[in-house]
Biopython code that builds the backbone (N, CA, C, O; Angstrom):
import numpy as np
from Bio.PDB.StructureBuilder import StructureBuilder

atoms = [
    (1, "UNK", "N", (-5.764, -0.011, -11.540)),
    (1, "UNK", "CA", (-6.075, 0.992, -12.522)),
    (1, "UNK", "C", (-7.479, 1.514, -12.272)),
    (1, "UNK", "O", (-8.497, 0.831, -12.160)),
    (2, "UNK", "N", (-7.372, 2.799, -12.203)),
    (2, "UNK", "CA", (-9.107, 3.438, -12.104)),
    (2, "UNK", "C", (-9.501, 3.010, -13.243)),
    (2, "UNK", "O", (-8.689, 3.130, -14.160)),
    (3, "UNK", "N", (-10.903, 2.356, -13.567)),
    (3, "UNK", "CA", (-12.076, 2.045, -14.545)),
    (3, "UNK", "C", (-12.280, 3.503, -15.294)),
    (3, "UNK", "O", (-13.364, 3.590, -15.871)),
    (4, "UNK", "N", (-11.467, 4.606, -15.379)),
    (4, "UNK", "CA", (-12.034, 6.105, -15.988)),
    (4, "UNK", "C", (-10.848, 6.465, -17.206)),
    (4, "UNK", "O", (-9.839, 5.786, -17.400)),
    (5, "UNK", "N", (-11.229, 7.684, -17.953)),
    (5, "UNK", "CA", (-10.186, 7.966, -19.051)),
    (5, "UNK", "C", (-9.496, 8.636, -18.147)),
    (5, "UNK", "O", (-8.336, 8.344, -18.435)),
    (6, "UNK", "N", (-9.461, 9.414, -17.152)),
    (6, "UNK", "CA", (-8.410, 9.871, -16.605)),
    (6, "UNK", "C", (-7.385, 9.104, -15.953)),
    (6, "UNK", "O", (-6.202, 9.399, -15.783)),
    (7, "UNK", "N", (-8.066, 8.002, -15.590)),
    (7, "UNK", "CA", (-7.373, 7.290, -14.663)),
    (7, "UNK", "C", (-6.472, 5.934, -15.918)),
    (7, "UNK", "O", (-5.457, 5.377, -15.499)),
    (8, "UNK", "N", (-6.829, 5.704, -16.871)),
    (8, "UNK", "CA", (-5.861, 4.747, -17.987)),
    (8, "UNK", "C", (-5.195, 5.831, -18.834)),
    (8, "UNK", "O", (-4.509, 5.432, -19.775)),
    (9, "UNK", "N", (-5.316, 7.319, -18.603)),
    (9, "UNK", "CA", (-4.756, 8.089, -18.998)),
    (9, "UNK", "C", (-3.254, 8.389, -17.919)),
    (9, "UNK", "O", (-2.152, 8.860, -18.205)),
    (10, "UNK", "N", (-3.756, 7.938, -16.772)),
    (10, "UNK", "CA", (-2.334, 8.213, -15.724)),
    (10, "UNK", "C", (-1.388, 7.100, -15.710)),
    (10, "UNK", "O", (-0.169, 7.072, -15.542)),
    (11, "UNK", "N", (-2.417, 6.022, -15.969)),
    (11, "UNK", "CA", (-1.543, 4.507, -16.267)),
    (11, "UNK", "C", (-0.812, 4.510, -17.546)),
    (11, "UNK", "O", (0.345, 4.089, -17.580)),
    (12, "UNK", "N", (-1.204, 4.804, -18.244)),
    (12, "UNK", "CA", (0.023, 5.218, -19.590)),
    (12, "UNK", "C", (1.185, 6.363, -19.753)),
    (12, "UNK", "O", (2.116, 6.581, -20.528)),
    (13, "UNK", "N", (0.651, 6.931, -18.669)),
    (13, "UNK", "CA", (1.703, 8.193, -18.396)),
    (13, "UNK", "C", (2.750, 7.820, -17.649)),
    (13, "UNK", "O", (3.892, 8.123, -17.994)),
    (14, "UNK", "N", (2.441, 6.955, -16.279)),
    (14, "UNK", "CA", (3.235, 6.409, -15.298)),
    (14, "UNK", "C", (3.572, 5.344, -16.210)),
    (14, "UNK", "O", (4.787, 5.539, -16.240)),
    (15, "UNK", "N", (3.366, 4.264, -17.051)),
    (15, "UNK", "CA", (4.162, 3.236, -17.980)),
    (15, "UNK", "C", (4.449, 2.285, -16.757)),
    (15, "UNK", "O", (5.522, 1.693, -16.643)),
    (16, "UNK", "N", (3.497, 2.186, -15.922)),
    (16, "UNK", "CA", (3.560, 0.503, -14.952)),
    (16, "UNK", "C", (3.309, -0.544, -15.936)),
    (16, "UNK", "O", (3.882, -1.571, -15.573)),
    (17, "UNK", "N", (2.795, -0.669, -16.841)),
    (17, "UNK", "CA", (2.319, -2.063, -17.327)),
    (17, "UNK", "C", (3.422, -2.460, -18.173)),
    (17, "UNK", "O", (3.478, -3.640, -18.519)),
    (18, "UNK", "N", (4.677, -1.299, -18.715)),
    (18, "UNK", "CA", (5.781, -1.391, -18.957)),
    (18, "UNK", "C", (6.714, -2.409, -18.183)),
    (18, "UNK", "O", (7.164, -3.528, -18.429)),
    (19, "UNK", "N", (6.799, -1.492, -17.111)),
    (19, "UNK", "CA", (7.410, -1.612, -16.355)),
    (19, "UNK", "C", (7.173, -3.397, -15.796)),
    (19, "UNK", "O", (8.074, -4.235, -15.788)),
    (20, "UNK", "N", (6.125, -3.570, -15.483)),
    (20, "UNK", "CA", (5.524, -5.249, -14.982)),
    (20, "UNK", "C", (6.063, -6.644, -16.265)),
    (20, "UNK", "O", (6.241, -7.855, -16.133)),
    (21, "UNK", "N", (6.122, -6.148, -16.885)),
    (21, "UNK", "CA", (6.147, -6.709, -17.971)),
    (21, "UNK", "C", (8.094, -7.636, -17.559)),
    (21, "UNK", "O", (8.420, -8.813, -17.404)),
    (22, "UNK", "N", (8.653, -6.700, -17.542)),
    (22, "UNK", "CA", (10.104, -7.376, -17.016)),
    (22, "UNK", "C", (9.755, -8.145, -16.021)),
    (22, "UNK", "O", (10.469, -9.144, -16.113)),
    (23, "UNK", "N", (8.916, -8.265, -14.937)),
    (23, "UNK", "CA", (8.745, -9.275, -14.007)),
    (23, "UNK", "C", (8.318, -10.501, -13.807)),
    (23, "UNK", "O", (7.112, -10.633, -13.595)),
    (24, "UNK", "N", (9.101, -11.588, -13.819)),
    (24, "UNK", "CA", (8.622, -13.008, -14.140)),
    (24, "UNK", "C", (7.245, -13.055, -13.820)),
    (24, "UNK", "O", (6.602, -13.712, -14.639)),
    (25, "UNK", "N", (6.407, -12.439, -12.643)),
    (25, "UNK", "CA", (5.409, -13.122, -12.408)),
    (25, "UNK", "C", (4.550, -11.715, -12.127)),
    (25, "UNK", "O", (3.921, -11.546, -11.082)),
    (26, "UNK", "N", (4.629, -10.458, -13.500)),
    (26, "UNK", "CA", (4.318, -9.570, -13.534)),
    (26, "UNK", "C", (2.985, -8.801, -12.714)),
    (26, "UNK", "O", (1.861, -8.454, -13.075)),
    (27, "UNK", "N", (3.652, -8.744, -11.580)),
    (27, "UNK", "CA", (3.270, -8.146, -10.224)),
    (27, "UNK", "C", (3.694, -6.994, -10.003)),
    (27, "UNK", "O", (4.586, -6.670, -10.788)),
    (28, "UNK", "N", (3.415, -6.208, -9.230)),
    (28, "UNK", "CA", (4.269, -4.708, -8.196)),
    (28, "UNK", "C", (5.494, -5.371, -8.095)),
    (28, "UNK", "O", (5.810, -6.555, -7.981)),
    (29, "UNK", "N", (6.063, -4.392, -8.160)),
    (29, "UNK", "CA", (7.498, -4.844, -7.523)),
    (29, "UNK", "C", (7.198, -4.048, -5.925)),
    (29, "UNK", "O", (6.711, -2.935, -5.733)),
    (30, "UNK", "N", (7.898, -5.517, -4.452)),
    (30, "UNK", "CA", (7.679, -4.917, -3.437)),
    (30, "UNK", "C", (8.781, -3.265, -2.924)),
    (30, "UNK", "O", (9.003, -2.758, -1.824)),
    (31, "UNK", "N", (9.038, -3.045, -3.751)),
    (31, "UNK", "CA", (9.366, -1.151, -3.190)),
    (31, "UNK", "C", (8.194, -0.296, -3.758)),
    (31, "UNK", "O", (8.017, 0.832, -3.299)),
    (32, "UNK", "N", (7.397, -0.780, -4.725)),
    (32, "UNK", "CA", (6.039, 0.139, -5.027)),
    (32, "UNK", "C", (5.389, 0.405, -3.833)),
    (32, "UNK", "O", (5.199, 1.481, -3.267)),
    (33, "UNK", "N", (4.955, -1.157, -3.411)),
    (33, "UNK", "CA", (4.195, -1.357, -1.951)),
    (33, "UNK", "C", (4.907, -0.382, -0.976)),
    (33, "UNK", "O", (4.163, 0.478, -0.506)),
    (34, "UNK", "N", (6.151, -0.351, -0.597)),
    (34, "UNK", "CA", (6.900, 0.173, 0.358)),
    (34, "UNK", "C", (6.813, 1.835, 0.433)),
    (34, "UNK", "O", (6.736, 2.510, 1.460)),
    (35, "UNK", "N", (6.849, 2.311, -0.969)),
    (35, "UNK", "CA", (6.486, 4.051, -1.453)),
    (35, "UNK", "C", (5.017, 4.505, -1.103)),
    (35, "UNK", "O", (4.672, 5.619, -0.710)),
    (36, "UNK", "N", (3.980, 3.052, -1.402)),
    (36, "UNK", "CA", (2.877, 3.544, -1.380)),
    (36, "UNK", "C", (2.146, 3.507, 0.369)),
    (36, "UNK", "O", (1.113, 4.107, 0.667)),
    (37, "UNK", "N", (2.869, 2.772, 1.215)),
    (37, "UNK", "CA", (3.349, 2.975, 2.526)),
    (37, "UNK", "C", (3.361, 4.261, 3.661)),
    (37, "UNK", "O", (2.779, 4.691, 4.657)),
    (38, "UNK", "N", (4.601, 4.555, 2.621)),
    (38, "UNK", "CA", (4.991, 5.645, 2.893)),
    (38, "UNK", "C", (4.092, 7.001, 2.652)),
    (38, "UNK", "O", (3.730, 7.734, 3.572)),
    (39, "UNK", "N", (3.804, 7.203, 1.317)),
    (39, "UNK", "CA", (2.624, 8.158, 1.232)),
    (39, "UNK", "C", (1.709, 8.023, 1.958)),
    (39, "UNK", "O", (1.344, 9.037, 2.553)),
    (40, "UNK", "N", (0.968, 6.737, 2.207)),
    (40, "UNK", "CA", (0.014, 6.723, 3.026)),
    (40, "UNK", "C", (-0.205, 7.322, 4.974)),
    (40, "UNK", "O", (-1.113, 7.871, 5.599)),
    (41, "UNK", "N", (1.087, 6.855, 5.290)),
    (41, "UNK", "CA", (1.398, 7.299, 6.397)),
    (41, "UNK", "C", (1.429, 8.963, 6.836)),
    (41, "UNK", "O", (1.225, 9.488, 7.930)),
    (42, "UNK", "N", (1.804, 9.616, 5.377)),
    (42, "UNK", "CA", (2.237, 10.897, 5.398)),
    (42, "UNK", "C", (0.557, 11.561, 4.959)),
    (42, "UNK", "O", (0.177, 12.619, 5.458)),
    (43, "UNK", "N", (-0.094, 10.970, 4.229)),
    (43, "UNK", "CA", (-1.476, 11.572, 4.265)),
    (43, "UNK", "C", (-2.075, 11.055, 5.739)),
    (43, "UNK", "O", (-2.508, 12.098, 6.228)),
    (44, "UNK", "N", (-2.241, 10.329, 6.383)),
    (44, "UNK", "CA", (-2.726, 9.940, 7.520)),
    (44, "UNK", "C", (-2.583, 10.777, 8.640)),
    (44, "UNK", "O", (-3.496, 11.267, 9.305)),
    (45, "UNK", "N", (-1.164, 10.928, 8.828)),
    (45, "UNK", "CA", (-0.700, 12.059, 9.564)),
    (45, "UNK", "C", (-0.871, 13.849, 9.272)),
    (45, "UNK", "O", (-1.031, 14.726, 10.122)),
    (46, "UNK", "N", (-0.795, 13.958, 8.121)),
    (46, "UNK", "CA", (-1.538, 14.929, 7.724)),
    (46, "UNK", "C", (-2.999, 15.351, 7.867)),
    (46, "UNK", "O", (-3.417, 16.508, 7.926)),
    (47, "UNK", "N", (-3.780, 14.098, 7.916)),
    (47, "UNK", "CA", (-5.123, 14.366, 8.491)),
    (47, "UNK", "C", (-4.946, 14.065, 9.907)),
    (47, "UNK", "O", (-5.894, 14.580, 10.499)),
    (48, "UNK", "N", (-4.316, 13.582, 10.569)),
    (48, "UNK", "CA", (-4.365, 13.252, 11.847)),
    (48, "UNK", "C", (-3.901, 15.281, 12.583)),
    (48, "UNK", "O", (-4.284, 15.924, 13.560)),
    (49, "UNK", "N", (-3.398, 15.429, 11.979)),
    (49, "UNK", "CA", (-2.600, 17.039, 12.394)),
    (49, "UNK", "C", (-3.696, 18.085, 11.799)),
    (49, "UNK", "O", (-4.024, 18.994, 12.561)),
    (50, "UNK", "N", (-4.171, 18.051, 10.771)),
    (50, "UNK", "CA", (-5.376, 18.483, 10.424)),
    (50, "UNK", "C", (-6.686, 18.858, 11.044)),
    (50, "UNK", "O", (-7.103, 19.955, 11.417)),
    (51, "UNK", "N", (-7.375, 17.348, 11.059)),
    (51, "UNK", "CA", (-8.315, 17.101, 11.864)),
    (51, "UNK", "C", (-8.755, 16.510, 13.122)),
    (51, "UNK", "O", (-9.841, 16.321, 13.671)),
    (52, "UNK", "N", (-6.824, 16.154, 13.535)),
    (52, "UNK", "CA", (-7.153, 15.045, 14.726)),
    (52, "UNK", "C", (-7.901, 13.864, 14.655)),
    (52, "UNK", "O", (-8.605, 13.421, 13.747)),
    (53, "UNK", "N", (-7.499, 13.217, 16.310)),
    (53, "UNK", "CA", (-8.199, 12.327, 16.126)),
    (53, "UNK", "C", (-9.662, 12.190, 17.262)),
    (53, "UNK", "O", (-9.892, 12.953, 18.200)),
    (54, "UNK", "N", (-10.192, 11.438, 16.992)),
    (54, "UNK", "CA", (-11.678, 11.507, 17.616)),
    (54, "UNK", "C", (-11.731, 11.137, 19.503)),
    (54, "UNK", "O", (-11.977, 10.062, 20.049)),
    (55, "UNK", "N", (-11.550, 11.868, 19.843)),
    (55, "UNK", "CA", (-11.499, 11.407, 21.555)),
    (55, "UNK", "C", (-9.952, 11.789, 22.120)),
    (55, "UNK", "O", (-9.712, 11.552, 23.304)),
    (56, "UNK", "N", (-8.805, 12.439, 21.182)),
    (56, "UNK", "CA", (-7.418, 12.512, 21.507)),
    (56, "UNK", "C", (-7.076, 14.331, 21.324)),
    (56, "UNK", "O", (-6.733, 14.681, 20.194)),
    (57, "UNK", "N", (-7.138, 15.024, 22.016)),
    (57, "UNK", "CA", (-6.525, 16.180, 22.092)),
    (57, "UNK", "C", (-5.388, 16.411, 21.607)),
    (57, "UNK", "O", (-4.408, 15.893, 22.144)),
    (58, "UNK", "N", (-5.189, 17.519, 20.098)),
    (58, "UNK", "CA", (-4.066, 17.371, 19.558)),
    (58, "UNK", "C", (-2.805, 17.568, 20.443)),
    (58, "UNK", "O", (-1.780, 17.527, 19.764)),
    (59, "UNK", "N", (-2.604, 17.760, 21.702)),
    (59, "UNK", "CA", (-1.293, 17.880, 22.177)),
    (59, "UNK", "C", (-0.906, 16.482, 22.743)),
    (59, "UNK", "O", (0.241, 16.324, 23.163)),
    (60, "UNK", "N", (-1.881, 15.372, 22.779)),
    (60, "UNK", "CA", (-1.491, 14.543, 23.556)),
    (60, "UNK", "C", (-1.471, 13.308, 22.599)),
    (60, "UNK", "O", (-1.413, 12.133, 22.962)),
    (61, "UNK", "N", (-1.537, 13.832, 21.151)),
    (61, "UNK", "CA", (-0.483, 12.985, 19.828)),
    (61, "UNK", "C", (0.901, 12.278, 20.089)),
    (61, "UNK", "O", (1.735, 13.183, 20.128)),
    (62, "UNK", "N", (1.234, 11.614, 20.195)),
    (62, "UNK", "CA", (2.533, 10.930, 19.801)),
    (62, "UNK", "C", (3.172, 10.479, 18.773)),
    (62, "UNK", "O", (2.953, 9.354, 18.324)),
    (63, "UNK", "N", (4.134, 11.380, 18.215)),
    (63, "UNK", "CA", (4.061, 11.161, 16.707)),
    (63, "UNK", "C", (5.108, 9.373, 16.919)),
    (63, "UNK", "O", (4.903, 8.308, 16.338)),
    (64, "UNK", "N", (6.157, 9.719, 17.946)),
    (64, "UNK", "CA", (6.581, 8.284, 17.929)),
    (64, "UNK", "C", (5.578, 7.095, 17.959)),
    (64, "UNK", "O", (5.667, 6.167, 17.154)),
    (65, "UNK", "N", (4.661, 7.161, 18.881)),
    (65, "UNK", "CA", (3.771, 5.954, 19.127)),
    (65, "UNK", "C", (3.208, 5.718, 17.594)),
    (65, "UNK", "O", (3.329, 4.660, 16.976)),
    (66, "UNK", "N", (2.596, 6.863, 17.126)),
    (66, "UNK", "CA", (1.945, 6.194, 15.583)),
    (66, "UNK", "C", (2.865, 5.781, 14.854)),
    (66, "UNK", "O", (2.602, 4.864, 14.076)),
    (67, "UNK", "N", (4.399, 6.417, 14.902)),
    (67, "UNK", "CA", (4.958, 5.688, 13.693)),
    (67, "UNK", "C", (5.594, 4.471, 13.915)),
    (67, "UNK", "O", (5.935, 3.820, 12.928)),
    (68, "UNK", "N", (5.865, 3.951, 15.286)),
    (68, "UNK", "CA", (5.790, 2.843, 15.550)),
    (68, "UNK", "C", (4.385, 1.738, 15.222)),
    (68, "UNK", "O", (4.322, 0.979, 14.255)),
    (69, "UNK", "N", (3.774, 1.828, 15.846)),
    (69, "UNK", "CA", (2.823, 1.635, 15.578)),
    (69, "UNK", "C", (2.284, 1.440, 13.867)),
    (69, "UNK", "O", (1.657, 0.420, 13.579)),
    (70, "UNK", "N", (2.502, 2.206, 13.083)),
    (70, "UNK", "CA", (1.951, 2.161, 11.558)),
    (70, "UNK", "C", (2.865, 1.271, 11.190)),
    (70, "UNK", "O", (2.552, 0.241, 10.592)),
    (71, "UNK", "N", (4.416, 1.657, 11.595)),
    (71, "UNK", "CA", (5.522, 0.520, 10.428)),
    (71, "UNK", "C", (5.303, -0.672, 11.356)),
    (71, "UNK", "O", (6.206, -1.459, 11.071)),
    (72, "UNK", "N", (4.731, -1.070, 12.092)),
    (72, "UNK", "CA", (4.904, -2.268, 12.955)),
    (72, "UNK", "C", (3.641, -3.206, 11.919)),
    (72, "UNK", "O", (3.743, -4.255, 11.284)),
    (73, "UNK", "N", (2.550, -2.302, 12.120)),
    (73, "UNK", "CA", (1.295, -3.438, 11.013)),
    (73, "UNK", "C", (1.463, -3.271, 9.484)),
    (73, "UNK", "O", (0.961, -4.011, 8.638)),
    (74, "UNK", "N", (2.285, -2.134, 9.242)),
    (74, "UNK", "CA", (2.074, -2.125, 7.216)),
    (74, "UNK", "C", (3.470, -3.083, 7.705)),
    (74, "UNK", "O", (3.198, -3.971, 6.897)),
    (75, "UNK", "N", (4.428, -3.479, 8.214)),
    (75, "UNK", "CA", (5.410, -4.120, 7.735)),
    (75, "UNK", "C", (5.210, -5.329, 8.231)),
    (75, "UNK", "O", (6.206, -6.041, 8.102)),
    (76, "UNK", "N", (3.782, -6.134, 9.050)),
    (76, "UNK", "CA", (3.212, -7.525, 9.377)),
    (76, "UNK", "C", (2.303, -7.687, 8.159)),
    (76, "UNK", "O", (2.335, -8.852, 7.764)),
    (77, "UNK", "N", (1.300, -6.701, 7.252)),
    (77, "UNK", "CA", (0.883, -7.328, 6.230)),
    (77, "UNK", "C", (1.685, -6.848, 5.276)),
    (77, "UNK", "O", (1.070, -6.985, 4.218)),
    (78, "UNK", "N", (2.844, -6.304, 5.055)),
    (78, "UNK", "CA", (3.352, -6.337, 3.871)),
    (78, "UNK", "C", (4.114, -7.506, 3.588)),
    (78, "UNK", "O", (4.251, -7.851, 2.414)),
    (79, "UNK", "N", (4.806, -8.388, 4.838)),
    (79, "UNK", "CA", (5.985, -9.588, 5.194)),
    (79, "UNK", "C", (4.850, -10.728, 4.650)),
    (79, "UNK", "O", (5.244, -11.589, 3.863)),
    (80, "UNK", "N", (2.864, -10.708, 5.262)),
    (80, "UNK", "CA", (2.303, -11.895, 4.837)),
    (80, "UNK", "C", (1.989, -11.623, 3.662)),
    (80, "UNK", "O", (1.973, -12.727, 3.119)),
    (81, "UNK", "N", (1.727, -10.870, 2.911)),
    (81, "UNK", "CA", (1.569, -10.671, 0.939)),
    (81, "UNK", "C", (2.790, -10.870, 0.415)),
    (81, "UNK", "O", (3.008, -10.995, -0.790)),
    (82, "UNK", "N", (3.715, -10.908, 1.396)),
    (82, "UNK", "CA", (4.920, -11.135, -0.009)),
    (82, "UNK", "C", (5.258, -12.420, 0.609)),
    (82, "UNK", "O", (5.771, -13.188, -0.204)),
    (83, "UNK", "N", (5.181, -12.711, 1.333)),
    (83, "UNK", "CA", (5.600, -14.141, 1.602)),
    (83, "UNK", "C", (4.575, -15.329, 2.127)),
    (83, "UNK", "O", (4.834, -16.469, 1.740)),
    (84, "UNK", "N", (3.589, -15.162, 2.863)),
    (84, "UNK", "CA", (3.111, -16.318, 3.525)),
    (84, "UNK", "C", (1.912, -16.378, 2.575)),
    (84, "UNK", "O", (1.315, -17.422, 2.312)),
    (85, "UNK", "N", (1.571, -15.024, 2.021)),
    (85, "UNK", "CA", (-0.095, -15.759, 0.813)),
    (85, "UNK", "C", (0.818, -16.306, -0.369)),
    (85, "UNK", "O", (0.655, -17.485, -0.683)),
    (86, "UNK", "N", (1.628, -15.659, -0.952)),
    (86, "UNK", "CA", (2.160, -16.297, -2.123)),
    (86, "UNK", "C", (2.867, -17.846, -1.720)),
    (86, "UNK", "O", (3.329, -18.349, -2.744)),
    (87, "UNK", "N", (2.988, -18.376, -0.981)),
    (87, "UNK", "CA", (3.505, -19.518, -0.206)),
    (87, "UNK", "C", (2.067, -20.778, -0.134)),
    (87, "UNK", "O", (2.036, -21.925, -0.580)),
    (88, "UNK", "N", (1.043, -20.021, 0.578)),
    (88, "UNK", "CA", (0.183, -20.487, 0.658)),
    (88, "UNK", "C", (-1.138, -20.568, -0.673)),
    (88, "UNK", "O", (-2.111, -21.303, -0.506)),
    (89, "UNK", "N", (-1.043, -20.061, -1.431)),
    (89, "UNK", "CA", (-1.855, -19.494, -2.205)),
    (89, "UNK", "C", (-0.962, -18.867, -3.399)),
    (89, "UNK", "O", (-0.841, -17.654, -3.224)),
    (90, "UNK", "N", (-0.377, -19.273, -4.426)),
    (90, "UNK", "CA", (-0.011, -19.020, -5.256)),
    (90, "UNK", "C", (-0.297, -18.548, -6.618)),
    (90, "UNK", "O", (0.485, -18.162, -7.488)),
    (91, "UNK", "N", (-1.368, -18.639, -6.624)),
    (91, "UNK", "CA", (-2.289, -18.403, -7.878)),
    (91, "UNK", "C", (-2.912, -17.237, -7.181)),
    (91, "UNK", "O", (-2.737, -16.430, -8.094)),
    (92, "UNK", "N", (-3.284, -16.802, -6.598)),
    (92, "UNK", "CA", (-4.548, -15.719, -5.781)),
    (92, "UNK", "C", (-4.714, -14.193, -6.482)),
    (92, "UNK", "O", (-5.637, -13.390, -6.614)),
    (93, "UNK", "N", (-3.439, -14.250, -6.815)),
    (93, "UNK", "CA", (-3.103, -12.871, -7.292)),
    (93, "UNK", "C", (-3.429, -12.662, -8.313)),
    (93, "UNK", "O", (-3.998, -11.595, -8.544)),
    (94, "UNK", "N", (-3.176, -13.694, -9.439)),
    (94, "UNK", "CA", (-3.733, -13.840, -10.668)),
    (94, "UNK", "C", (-5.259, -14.324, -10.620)),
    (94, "UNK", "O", (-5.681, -14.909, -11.617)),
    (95, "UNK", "N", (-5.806, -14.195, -9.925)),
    (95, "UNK", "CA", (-7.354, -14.224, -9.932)),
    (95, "UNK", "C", (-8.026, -13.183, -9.674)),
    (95, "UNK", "O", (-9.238, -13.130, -9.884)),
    (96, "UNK", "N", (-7.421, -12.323, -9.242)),
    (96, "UNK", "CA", (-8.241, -10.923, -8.878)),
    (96, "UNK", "C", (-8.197, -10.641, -7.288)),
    (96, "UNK", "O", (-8.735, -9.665, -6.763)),
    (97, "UNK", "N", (-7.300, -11.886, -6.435)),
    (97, "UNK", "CA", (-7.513, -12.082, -5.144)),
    (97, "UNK", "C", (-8.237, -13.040, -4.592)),
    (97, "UNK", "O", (-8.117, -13.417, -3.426)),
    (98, "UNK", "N", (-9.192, -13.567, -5.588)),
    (98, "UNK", "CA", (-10.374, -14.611, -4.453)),
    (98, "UNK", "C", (-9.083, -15.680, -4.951)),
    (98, "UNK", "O", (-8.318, -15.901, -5.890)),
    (99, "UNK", "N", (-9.645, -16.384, -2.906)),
    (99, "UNK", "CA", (-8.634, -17.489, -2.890)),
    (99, "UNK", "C", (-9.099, -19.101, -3.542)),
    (99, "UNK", "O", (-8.435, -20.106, -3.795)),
    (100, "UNK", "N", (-10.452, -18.798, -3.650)),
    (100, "UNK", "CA", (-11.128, -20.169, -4.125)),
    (100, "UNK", "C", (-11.860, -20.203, -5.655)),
    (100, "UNK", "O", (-12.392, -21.235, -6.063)),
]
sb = StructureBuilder()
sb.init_structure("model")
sb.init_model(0)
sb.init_chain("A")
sb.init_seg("    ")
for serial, (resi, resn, name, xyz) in enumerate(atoms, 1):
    if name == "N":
        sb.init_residue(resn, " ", resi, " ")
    sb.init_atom(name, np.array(xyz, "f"), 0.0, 1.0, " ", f" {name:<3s}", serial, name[0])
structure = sb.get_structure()
Protein backbone atom coordinates (compact mmCIF):
# COMPACT_ATOMS: atom_id res chain seq x y z
CA UNK A 1 0.00 0.00 0.00
CA UNK A 2 1.41 3.55 -0.86
CA UNK A 3 1.86 5.52 2.70
CA UNK A 4 -0.46 8.54 0.69
CA UNK A 5 -4.39 9.41 0.54
CA UNK A 6 -4.27 8.61 -2.94
CA UNK A 7 -2.69 5.61 -2.67
CA UNK A 8 -5.27 3.99 0.57
CA UNK A 9 -7.70 5.67 -1.59
CA UNK A 10 -6.83 3.01 -4.55
CA UNK A 11 -6.58 0.26 -1.90
CA UNK A 12 -10.18 0.68 -0.98
CA UNK A 13 -11.24 1.02 -4.42
CA UNK A 14 -9.36 -2.18 -5.60
CA UNK A 15 -10.92 -4.00 -2.08
CA UNK A 16 -7.51 -6.29 -1.76
CA UNK A 17 -7.70 -6.30 1.95
CA UNK A 18 -11.21 -7.78 1.18
CA UNK A 19 -10.24 -9.89 -0.84
CA UNK A 20 -6.97 -11.33 1.60
CA UNK A 21 -9.09 -11.75 4.20
CA UNK A 22 -10.61 -15.25 2.63
CA UNK A 23 -7.00 -16.47 2.66
CA UNK A 24 -5.88 -18.73 5.42
CA UNK A 25 -2.62 -17.10 5.64
CA UNK A 26 -3.86 -13.71 4.22
CA UNK A 27 -1.24 -13.12 1.60
CA UNK A 28 -1.41 -12.26 -2.42
CA UNK A 29 -2.85 -14.83 -3.92
CA UNK A 30 0.05 -16.30 -6.40
CA UNK A 31 -1.95 -15.15 -9.84
CA UNK A 32 -1.65 -11.41 -8.41
CA UNK A 33 2.18 -12.06 -8.52
CA UNK A 34 1.75 -13.71 -12.00
CA UNK A 35 -0.50 -10.36 -13.49
CA UNK A 36 1.91 -8.18 -11.84
CA UNK A 37 4.65 -10.12 -13.97
CA UNK A 38 3.10 -9.68 -16.69
CA UNK A 39 2.56 -5.89 -16.58
CA UNK A 40 5.90 -5.55 -15.69
CA UNK A 41 7.35 -7.22 -18.64
CA UNK A 42 5.01 -5.19 -20.89
CA UNK A 43 6.24 -1.80 -19.31
CA UNK A 44 9.88 -3.00 -19.66
CA UNK A 45 9.49 -3.71 -23.14
CA UNK A 46 7.78 -0.71 -23.74
CA UNK A 47 10.70 1.20 -22.48
CA UNK A 48 13.04 -1.11 -24.00
CA UNK A 49 11.20 -0.10 -27.66
CA UNK A 50 11.02 3.39 -26.46
CA UNK A 51 14.28 4.11 -25.26
CA UNK A 52 16.29 1.07 -25.97
CA UNK A 53 18.79 -0.38 -24.51
CA UNK A 54 22.25 1.06 -23.54
CA UNK A 55 25.05 -0.38 -25.91
CA UNK A 56 22.19 -2.52 -28.18
CA UNK A 57 20.95 -0.98 -31.45
CA UNK A 58 17.24 -1.14 -31.67
CA UNK A 59 17.30 -3.59 -34.64
CA UNK A 60 19.45 -6.02 -33.04
CA UNK A 61 16.58 -6.54 -30.06
CA UNK A 62 15.35 -9.95 -29.71
CA UNK A 63 12.09 -9.89 -28.58
CA UNK A 64 12.32 -13.89 -28.21
CA UNK A 65 15.62 -13.79 -26.25
CA UNK A 66 14.07 -11.23 -23.61
CA UNK A 67 11.00 -13.06 -23.22
CA UNK A 68 12.72 -16.05 -22.64
CA UNK A 69 14.92 -14.76 -20.71
CA UNK A 70 12.35 -12.53 -18.33
CA UNK A 71 9.85 -15.72 -17.81
CA UNK A 72 12.92 -17.87 -17.14
CA UNK A 73 14.06 -15.48 -13.81
CA UNK A 74 10.41 -13.97 -12.73
CA UNK A 75 9.36 -17.75 -12.87
CA UNK A 76 12.94 -18.91 -10.64
CA UNK A 77 12.00 -16.15 -8.02
CA UNK A 78 8.47 -16.50 -8.21
CA UNK A 79 8.82 -20.84 -7.69
CA UNK A 80 11.51 -19.62 -4.48
CA UNK A 81 8.74 -17.09 -2.72
CA UNK A 82 6.14 -19.43 -3.06
CA UNK A 83 7.82 -22.34 -2.16
CA UNK A 84 11.41 -22.60 -0.87
CA UNK A 85 11.21 -19.13 1.56
CA UNK A 86 7.85 -20.12 2.88
CA UNK A 87 9.42 -23.73 3.50
CA UNK A 88 12.37 -22.30 4.89
CA UNK A 89 11.22 -19.33 6.67
CA UNK A 90 7.72 -19.35 7.50
CA UNK A 91 7.00 -16.52 9.49
CA UNK A 92 9.09 -13.89 7.16
CA UNK A 93 6.24 -12.60 5.53
CA UNK A 94 4.45 -11.71 8.49
CA UNK A 95 7.32 -9.65 9.65
CA UNK A 96 7.62 -7.26 7.02
CA UNK A 97 10.26 -9.69 5.31
CA UNK A 98 13.28 -9.53 7.74
CA UNK A 99 14.24 -13.08 8.18
CA UNK A 100 15.68 -12.65 11.74
Amino acid sequence: MTPTLFGRWQTRLLLYIYIQQFRWDRDWPGVFQLIAGIWEALFVLFLIKIIGLPGIPGQDFDLGAFALHYSLVWLAIYLASQTLMRILFPYWRFRGGQWF
